[in-house]
LONU-971912 format. One record per residue (C-alpha): x, y, z; residue in one letter. Coordinates in steps of 0.05 Angstrom, whole numbers, padded with zeros to 5 digits, always signed. Layout:
BEGIN
XYZa ...
***
This chain:
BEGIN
-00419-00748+04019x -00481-00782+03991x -00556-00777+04010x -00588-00738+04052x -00581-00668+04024x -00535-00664+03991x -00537-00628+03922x -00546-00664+03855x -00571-00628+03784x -00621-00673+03742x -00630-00659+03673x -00707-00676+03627x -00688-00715+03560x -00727-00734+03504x -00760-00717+03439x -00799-00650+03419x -00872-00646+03443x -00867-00698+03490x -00885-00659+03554x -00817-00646+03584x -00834-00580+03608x -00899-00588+03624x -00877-00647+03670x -00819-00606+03696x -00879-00544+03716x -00923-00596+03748x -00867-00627+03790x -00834-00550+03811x -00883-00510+03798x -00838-00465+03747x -00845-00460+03675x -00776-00458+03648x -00807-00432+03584x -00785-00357+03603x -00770-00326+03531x -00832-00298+03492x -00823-00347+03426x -00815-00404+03474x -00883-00389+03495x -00911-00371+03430x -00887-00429+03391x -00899-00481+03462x -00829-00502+03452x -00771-00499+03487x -00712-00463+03454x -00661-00444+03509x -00647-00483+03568x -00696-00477+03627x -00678-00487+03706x -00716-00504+03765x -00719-00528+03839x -00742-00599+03859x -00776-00612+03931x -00779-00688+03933x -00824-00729+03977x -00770-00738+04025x -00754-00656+04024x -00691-00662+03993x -00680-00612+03928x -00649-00628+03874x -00636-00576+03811x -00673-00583+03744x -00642-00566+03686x -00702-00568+03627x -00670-00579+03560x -00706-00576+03491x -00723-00626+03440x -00719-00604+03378x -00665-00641+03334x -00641-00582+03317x -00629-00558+03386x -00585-00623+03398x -00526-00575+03420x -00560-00539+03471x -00585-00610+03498x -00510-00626+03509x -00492-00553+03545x -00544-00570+03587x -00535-00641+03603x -00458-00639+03626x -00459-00639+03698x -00513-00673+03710x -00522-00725+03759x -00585-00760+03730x -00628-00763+03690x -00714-00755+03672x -00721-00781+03605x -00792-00769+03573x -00835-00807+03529x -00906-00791+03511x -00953-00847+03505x -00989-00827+03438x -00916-00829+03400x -00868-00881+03442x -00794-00866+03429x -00790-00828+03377x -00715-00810+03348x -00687-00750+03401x -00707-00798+03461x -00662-00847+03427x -00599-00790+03417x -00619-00753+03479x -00602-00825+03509x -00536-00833+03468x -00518-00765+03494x -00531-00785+03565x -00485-00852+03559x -00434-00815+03519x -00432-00770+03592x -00434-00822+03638x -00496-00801+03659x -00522-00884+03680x -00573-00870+03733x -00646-00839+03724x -00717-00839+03713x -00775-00855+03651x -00833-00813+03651x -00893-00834+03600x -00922-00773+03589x -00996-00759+03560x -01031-00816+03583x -01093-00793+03571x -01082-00787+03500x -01072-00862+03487x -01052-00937+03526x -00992-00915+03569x -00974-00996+03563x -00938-00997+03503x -00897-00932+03515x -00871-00955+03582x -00854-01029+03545x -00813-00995+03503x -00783-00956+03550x -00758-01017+03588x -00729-01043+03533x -00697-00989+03519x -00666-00966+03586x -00670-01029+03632x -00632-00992+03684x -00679-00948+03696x -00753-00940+03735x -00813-00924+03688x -00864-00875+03726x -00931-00844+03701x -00962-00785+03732x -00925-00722+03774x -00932-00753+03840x -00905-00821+03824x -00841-00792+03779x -00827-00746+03839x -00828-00808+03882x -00774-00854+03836x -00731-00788+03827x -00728-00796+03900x -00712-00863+03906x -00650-00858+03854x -00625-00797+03891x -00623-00832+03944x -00571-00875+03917x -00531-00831+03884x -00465-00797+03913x -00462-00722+03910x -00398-00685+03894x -00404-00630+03950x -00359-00669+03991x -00300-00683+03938x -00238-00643+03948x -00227-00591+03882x -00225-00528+03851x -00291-00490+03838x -00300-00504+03767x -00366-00472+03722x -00382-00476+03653x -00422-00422+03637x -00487-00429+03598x -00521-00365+03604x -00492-00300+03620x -00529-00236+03618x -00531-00168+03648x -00570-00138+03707x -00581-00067+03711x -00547-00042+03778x -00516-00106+03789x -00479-00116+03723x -00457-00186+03694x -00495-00249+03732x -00476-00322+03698x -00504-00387+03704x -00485-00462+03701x -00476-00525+03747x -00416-00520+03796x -00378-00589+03775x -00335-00584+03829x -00313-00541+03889x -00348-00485+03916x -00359-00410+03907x -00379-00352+03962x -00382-00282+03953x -00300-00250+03951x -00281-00305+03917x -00227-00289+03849x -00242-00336+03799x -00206-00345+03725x -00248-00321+03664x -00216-00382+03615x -00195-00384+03558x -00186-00314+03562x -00151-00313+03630x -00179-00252+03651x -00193-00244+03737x -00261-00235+03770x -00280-00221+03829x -00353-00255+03857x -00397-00198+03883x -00456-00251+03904x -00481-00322+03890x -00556-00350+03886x -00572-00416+03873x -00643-00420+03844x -00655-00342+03858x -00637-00354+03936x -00575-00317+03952x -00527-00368+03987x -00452-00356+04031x -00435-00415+03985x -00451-00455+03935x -00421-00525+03935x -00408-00573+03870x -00477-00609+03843x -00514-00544+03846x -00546-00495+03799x -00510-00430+03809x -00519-00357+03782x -00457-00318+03802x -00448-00244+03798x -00381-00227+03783x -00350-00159+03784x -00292-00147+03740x -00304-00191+03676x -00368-00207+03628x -00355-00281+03600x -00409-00301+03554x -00428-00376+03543x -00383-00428+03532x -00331-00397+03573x -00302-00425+03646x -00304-00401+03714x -00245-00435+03751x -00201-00414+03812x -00143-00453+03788x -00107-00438+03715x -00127-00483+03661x -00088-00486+03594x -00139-00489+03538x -00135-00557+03498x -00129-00560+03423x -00102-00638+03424x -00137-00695+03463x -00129-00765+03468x -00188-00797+03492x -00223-00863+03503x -00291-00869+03455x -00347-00922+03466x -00344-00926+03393x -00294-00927+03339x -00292-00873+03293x -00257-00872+03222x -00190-00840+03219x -00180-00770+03190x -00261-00759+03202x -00279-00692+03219x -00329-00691+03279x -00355-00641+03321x -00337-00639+03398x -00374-00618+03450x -00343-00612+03523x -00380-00574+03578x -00415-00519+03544x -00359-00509+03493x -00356-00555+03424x -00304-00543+03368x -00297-00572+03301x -00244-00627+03293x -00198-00675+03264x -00201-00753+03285x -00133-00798+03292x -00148-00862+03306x -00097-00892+03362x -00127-00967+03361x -00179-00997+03392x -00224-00943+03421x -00177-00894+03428x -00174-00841+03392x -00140-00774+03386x -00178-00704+03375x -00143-00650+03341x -00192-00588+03358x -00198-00527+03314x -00221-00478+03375x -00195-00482+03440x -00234-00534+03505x -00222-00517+03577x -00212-00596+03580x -00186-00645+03651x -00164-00711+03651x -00226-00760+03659x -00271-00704+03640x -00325-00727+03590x -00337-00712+03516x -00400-00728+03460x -00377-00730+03390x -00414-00708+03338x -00421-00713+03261x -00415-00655+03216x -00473-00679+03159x -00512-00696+03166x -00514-00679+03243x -00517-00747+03288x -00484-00761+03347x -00428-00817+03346x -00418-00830+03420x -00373-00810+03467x -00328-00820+03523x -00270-00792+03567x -00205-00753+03567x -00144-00785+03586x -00101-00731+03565x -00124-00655+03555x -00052-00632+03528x -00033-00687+03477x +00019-00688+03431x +00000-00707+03353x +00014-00773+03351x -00003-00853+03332x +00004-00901+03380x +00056-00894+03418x +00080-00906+03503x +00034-00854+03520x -00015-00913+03509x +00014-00974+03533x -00024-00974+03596x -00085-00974+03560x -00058-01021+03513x -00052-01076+03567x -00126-01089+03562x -00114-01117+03485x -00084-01185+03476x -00010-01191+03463x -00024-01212+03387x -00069-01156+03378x -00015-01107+03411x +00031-01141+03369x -00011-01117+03308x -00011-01056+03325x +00064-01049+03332x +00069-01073+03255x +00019-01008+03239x +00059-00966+03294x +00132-00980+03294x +00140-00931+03361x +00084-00972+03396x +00113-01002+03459x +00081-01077+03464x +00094-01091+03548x +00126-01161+03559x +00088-01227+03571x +00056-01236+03637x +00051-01157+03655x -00027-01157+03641x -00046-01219+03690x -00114-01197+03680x -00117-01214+03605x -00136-01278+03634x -00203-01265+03661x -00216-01220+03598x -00199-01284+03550x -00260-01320+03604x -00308-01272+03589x -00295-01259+03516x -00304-01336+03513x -00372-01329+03544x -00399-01266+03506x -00382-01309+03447x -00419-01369+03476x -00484-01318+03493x -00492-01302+03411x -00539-01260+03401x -00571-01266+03475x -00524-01240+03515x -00537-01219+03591x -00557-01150+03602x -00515-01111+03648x -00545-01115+03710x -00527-01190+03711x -00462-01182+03721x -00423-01165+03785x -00383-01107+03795x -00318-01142+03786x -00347-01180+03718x -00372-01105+03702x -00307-01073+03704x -00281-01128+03659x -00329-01119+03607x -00320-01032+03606x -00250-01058+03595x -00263-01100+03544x -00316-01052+03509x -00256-00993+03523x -00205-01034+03491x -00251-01050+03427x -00254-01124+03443x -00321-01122+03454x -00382-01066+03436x -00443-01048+03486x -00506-01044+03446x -00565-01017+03484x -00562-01050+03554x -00519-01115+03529x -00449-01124+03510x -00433-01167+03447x -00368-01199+03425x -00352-01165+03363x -00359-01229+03317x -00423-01234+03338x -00440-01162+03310x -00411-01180+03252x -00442-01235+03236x -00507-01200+03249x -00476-01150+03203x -00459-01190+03147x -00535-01231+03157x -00571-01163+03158x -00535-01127+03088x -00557-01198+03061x -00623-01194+03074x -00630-01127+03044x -00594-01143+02982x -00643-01191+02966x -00704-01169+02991x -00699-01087+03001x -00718-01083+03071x -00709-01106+03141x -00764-01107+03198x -00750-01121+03273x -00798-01184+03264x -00757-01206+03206x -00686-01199+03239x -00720-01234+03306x -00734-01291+03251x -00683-01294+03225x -00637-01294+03292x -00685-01344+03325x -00684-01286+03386x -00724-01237+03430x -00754-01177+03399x -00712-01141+03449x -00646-01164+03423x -00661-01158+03350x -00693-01078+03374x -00630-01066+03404x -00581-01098+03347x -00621-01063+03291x -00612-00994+03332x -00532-01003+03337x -00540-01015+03260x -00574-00953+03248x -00532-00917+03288x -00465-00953+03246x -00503-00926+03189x -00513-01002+03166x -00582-00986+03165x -00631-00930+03159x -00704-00926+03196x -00752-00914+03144x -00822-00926+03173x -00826-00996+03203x -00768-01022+03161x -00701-00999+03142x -00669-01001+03079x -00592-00994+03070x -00556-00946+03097x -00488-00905+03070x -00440-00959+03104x -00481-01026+03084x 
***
């Protein structure tokens, strides 16, 4: 079920003071800035929610998320379930460091399809903002103005597939709850799948505590039923879960132990921070080869298989990446035949390695991954590309698939809107720690020299540096960073 209608959620990114809400008020006509010190300090503190009449009179839901780096968290809670995106940038600062971790945040949730506001044209040359903004999410249309952002909202909705029509189980993380006097406890999130109506018993998880739904509204219009992709506030009878818990009509063990698959590789025995729906618990890394990884969580996650995750640093506070869960209810363990159908994307002498780390690794016989073929092709021609690989969109679907295998199997890395054979990043790597060492800095200009590229390459290779912690933004330059 796709078009028309049918519901989707869209969710504002991008950094502090860079009109989010204000955009969000001209485009509903709601300010989501409901709490006193919201208002007082003209920031947003606490998530914010709003309808979305679009040229062609569809709706959409609006979930308004703040800015602050400190406030990262309750970006997350409020961008999991989203459908896409409305990332932000004012044109007196350009991107600015939360439009660049709002972003990671959005690609850690698979969140691929959206829209670029430049913001505050008035205050300075909208030009370079929405230059920068292409660069820095090709995928997506750059808009200016309320009228013309309502229009390419529109257009990308139009494209997108709802989940109203998917078979499931109503399924709610809850990000607000309070109470109503004379109608008791009313909670909010975005339905991710299913649908609720009034009778309805849902779980209370992880408590497992029953609840009975006395009436549903979606966007303060009371509603038979709500279906998945929509904004809902339910009034249950019977129960009062607070935020971070789940509303689901089918039992869910709580997870403690996931394996997942990362679009990053983090350092084994790390402690990280993960955040899943509007839950996050601290947690132990195993690494499991490649890009997989296991998480060994300190608090319990209402987690499902292919369900998506962002990790998190603990100090300073950063976000790593992110990705999905293969397995919600993991056993501890290294790598192992839990894995081996994952493990068909490596090559045999790289699955072979493995198995000398990991004795009980299974390595599947010779000519049981025919399509190791076509992945030896491509790596061949990411390798040829250097450091000017094609961006995304200039692949095909099948060649797209091959390279999210590739990138999943840690054979090759996605940096910005390009994918890179790994030698290639380290070569950059090794080039840029040089340069430093002898002269202090780096600059974009001087890496561009130095690479004989684009500035739009060396922006995007000198951002997956700073993000490796190769690097650290200092001004215009960067100096070393703690892994250089």
């Amino acid at each position: 079920m796709g078009g028309g209608g049918a519901p989707l959620t869209v969710g504002t990114a991008g950094h502090i003071d860079h009109g989010k809400t204000t955009l969000v008020r001209a485009l509903t006509g709601v300010d989501t800035d409901r709490l006193p010190e919201e208002r007082r300090r003209g920031m947003t503190i606490e998530l914010g929610y709003a309808p979305l009449v679009l040229p062609s009179g569809r709706s959409l839901s609006v979930i308004d998320v703040p800015g602050h780096e400190k406030l990262v968290r309750t970006m997350v809670a409020g961008a999991t379930g989203i459908d896409l995106f409305l990332l932000v940038i004012a044109a007196d600062d350009g991107v600015m460091p939360q439009t660049r971790e709002h972003l990671a945040v959005l690609r850690s949730l698979g969140v691929s399809r959206g829209v670029v506001a430049i913001t505050k044209a008035d205050l300075a040359d909208p030009a370079p903002a929405a230059a920068a903004a292409r660069e820095l999410v090709p995928e997506a249309e750059v808009a200016k103005g309320a009228a013309d952002v309502a229009a390419a909202l529109d257009r990308v909705a139009g494209d997108l597939r709802s989940r109203a029509g998917d078979d499931g189980a109503a399924l709610v993380h809850v990000d607000r709850s309070f109470t109503i006097r004379g109608a008791g406890r009313v909670v909010t999130g975005t339905l991710w799948s299913g649908s609720i109506g009034r009778g309805d018993e849902l779980l209370v998880l992880p408590a497992g505590t029953r609840a009975r739904v006395r009436e549903v509204q979606v966007h303060d219009v009371r509603v038979e039923r709500a279906l998945a992709g929509q904004r809902v506030a339910v009034n249950l009878r019977d129960a009062e879960p607070v935020r971070g818990d789940v509303l689901s009509a089918e039992p869910l063990e709580p997870s403690h132990i996931l394996d997942v698959e990362l679009d990053t590789r983090i350092d084994h025995g790390a402690r990280v921070h993960v955040h899943h729906g509007t839950r996050e618990s601290a947690a132990r890394v195993a690494w499991l080869g490649g890009h997989f990884h296991q998480l060994r969580c300190e608090s319990p996650l209402i987690a499902r298989r292919d369900d998506r995750i962002v990790v998190r640093s603990v100090a300073p506070a950063d976000t790593l990446g992110g990705g999905r869960i293969l397995d919600p209810h993991a056993r501890r363990h290294g790598p192992s035949t839990d894995l081996t159908v994952h493990l068909t994307r490596l090559s045999r002498g790289e699955a072979v390695q493995l198995q000398g780390q990991f004795p009980e690794l299974h390595v599947p016989p010779q000519g049981q991954s025919p399509e190791l073929r076509g992945a030896e092709a491509m790596l061949e021609r990411l390798k040829a590309a250097g450091y000017e690989p094609p961006p995304q969109g200039e692949f095909d679907a099948d060649e797209q698939r091959l390279l999210g295998q590739l990138r999943h199997a840690g054979r090759a890395e996605r940096v910005g809107a390009f994918t890179f054979h790994p030698d290639v990043l380290a070569d950059v790597r090794e080039r840029v720690v040089a340069i430093m060492r002898a002269e202090g800095t780096i600059t974009l200009a001087r890496l561009r020299d130095e690479l004989q590229t684009s500035r739009r390459y060396a922006q995007a290779l000198l951002e997956h540096l700073d993000a490796q912690r190769v690097t650290r933004r200092v001004g215009d330059e960067r100096v070393p960073g703690s892994r250089a």
